[in-house]
C-alpha positions in Angstrom: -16.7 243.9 -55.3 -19.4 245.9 -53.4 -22.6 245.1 -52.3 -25.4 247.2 -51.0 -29.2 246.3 -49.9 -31.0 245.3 -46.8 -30.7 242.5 -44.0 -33.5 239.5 -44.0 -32.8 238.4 -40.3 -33.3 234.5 -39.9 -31.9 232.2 -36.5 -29.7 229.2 -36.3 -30.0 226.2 -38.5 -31.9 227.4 -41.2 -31.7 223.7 -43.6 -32.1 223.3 -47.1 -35.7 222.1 -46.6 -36.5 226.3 -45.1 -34.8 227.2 -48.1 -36.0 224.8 -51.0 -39.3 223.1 -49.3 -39.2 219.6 -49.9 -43.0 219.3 -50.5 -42.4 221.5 -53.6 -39.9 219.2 -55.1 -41.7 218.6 -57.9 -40.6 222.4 -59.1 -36.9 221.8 -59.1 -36.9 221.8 -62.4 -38.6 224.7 -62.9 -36.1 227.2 -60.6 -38.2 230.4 -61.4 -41.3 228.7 -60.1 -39.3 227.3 -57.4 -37.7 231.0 -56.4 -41.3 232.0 -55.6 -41.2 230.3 -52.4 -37.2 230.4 -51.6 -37.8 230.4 -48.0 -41.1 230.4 -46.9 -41.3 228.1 -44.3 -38.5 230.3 -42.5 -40.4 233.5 -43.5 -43.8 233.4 -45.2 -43.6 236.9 -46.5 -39.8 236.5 -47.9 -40.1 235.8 -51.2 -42.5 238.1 -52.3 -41.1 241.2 -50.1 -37.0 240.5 -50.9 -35.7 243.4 -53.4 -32.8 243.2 -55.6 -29.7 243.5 -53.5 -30.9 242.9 -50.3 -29.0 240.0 -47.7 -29.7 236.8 -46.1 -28.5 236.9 -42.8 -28.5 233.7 -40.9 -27.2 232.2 -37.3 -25.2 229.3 -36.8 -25.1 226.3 -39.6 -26.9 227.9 -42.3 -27.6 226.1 -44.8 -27.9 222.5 -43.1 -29.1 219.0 -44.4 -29.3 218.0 -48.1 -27.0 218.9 -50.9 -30.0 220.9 -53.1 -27.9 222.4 -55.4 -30.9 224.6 -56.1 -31.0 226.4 -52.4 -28.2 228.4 -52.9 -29.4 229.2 -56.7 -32.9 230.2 -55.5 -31.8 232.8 -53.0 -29.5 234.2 -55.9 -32.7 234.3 -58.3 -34.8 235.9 -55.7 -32.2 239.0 -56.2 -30.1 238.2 -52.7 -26.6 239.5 -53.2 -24.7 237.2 -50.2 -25.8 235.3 -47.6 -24.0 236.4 -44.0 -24.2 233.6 -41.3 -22.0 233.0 -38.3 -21.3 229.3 -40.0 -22.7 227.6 -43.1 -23.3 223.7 -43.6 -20.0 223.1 -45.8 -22.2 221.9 -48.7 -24.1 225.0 -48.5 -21.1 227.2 -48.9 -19.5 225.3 -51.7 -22.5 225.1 -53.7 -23.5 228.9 -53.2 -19.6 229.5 -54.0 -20.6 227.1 -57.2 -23.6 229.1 -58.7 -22.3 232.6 -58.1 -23.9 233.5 -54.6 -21.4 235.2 -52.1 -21.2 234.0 -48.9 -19.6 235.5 -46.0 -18.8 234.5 -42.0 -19.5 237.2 -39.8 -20.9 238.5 -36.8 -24.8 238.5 -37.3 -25.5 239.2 -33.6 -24.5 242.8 -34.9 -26.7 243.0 -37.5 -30.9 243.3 -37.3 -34.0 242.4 -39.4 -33.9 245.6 -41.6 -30.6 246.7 -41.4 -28.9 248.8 -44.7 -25.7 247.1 -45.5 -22.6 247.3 -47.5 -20.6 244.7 -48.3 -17.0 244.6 -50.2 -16.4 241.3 -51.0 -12.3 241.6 -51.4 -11.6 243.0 -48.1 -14.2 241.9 -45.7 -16.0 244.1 -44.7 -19.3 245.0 -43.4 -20.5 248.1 -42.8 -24.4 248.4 -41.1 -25.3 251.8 -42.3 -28.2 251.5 -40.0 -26.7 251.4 -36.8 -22.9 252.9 -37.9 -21.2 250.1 -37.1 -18.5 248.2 -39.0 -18.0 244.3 -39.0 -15.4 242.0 -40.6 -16.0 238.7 -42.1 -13.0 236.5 -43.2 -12.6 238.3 -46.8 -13.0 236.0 -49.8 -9.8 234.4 -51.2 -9.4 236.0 -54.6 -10.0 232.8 -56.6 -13.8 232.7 -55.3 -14.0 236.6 -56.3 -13.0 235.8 -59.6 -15.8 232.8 -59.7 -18.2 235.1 -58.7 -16.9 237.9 -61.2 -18.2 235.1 -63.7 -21.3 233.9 -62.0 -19.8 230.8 -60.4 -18.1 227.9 -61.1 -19.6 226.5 -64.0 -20.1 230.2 -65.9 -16.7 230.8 -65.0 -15.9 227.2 -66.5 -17.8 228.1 -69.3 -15.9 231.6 -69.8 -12.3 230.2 -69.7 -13.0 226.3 -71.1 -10.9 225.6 -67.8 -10.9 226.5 -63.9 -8.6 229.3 -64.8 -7.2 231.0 -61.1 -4.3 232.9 -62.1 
């Protein structure tokens, strides 16, 4: 699974709350509305500026603090295809691994606000058009690929009647 599109550079310990503000709670139950603002507090001009395809990439314990199932499915409606972060909050990765949004650990020092990417899922590999260099995340076990392939756990779910991983 390949992935192409452009690098949204964000620092350490971007939480839930920089991803889902918590003052718009009253939207989370209306996600579109809610995608509007995925991420303002961190970047004011994110949601409005992302483009289909393009890449989260965070620092160290992305995706800290509450379990808001919704973070993770708010950056995949905004059009992001994966998140790359040295680490992410555990909660963070499971529920982005859950609704269908790749999620890879990398090197992000390597990797600037702007940046063209490619991404193959499978093998782990990043390669930064921009500045010809090549990067390897730990590749995705092929039971999370398939998830994906479906549009997470609960489409995939959906799909089979079962968590099918053969």
């Amino acid at each position: 699974m390949r992935l192409q599109g452009n690098a949204w550079k964000f620092g350490d310990n971007i939480s839930t709350d920089h991803i889902a503000p918590g003052r718009l709670f009253h939207l989370r139950s209306n996600l579109p509305e809610l995608a509007k603002h995925v991420l303002e507090d961190a970047d004011p001009e994110f949601a409005v500026k992302v483009a289909p395809g393009d890449f989260v990439v965070g620092g160290s314990n992305f995706g800290l603090g509450s379990s808001r199932e919704h973070a993770p499915t708010i950056i995949k409606m905004a059009g992001v295809s994966a998140v790359l972060a040295k680490s992410f909050a555990r909660i963070f990765f499971r529920n982005a691994i859950n609704v269908g949004l790749p999620v890879l650990i990398c090197d992000t020092d390597q990797i600037a606000a702007g940046d063209r990417l490619e991404v193959d899922l499978s093998s782990g590999t990043i390669r930064n058009l921009t500045q010809d260099k090549l990067l390897t995340a730990s590749p995705l076990p092929d039971v999370m690929i398939r998830l994906l392939a479906d549009g997470g756990l609960a489409a995939h779910v959906a799909k089979h009647g079962d968590l099918v991983v053969d």
